[in-house]
C-alpha positions in Angstrom: 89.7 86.1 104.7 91.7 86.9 108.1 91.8 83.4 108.9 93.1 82.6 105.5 95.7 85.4 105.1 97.1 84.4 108.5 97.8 80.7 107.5 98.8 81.6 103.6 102.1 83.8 105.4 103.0 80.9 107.2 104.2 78.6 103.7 106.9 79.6 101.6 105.8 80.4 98.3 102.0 80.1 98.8 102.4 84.0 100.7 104.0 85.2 97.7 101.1 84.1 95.6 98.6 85.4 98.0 100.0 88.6 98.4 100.0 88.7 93.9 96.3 88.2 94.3 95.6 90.1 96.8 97.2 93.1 95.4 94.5 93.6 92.9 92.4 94.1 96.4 94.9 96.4 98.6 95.7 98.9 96.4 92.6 100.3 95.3 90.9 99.5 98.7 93.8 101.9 100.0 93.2 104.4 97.5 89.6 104.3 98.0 89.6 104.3 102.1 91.8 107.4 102.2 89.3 109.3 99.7 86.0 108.3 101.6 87.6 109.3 105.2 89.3 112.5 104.2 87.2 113.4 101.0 83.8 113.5 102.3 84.0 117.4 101.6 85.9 118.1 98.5 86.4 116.4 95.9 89.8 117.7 95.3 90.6 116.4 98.9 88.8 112.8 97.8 91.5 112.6 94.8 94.7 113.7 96.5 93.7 111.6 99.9 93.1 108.6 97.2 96.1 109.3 95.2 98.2 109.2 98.5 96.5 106.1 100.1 97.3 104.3 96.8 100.7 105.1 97.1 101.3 104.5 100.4 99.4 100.9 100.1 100.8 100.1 97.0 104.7 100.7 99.2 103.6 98.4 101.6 102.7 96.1 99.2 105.8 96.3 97.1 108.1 96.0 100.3 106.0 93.0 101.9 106.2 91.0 98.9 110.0 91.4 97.6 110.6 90.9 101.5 108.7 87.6 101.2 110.2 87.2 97.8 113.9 87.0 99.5 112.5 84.9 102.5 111.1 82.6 99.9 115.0 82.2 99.0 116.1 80.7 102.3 115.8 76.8 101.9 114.3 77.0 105.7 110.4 77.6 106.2 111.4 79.8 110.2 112.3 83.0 108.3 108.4 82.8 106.6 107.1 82.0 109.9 108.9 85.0 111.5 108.1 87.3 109.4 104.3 86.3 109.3 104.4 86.8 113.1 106.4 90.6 113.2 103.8 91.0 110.9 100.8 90.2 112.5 102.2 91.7 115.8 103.4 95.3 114.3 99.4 94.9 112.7 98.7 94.8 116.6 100.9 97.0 117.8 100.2 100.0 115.1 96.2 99.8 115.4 96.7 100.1 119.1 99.1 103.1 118.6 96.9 104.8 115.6 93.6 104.7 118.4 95.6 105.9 121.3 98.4 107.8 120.6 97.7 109.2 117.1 100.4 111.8 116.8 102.7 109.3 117.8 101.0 107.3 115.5 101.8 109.6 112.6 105.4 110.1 112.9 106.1 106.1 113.0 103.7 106.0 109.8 106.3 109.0 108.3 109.5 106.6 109.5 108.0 103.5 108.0 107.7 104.8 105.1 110.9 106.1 104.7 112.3 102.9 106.0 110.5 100.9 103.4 111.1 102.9 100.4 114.9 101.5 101.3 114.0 98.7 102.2 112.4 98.5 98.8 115.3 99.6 96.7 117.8 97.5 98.6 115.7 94.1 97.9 115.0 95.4 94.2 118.7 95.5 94.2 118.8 91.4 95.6 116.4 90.5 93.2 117.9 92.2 90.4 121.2 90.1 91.3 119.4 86.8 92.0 117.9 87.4 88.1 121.2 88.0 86.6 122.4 85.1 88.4 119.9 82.7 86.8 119.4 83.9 83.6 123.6 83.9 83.5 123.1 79.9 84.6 120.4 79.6 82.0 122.6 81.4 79.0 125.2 78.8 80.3 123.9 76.0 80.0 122.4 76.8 76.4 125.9 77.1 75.7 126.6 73.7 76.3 123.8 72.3 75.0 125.0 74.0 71.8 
């Protein structure tokens, strides 16, 4: 699935598809990683660890694919490819940091998130336009039609 995943990134419009399947897979394998690592205990522990490694895997989800999303936009295929690569090197680059320098580790985990939740709202804002903009072409050229 590796394998796969790392060519899929690389075409426009086929990592946008992958990532739609796939997030019947990431979510819940978030939510249920978090609970079995920091819930072996309490159960209480299980459903708020669960609860919050949903959420934080269903934000990196959201942000990766309307990132893609507004790639997909850009009539060249280097943006897809460039992003699939900072992606698979920040993959690198955070396992290394999460087994070595784990409070380090930690606070990047706290700044990415914040980063992507704006991020996330300012390409839910692009999207939003790039919608109005086609259904306002679409109600246009009803009009003629008419």
């Amino acid at each position: 699935m590796l394998l796969v995943e790392f060519f899929a990134d690389k075409v426009p419009w086929v990592d946008s598809l992958w990532d739609s399947v796939n997030a019947f897979i990431r979510v819940p394998a978030g939510a249920m990683l978090a609970a079995g690592v920091f819930g072996a205990d309490n159960a209480s522990m299980a459903v708020a660890a669960g609860l919050l490694g949903g959420t934080l895997s269903a934000t990196s989800l959201a942000t990766k694919m309307t990132t893609r999303a507004a790639a997909n936009t850009s009539p060249e295929p280097f943006s897809n490819w460039g992003l699939s690569f900072l992606e698979d090197g920040l993959v690198v680059g955070t396992v290394w940091l999460a087994t070595q320098y784990p409070v380090a580790f930690g606070v990047a985990l706290v700044i990415a998130l914040i980063l992507s939740v704006i991020v996330l709202i300012v390409l839910f804002k692009f999207l939003r336009a790039v919608w109005r903009r086609i259904s306002g072409l679409i109600s246009d050229s009803e009009r003629k039609v008419v």
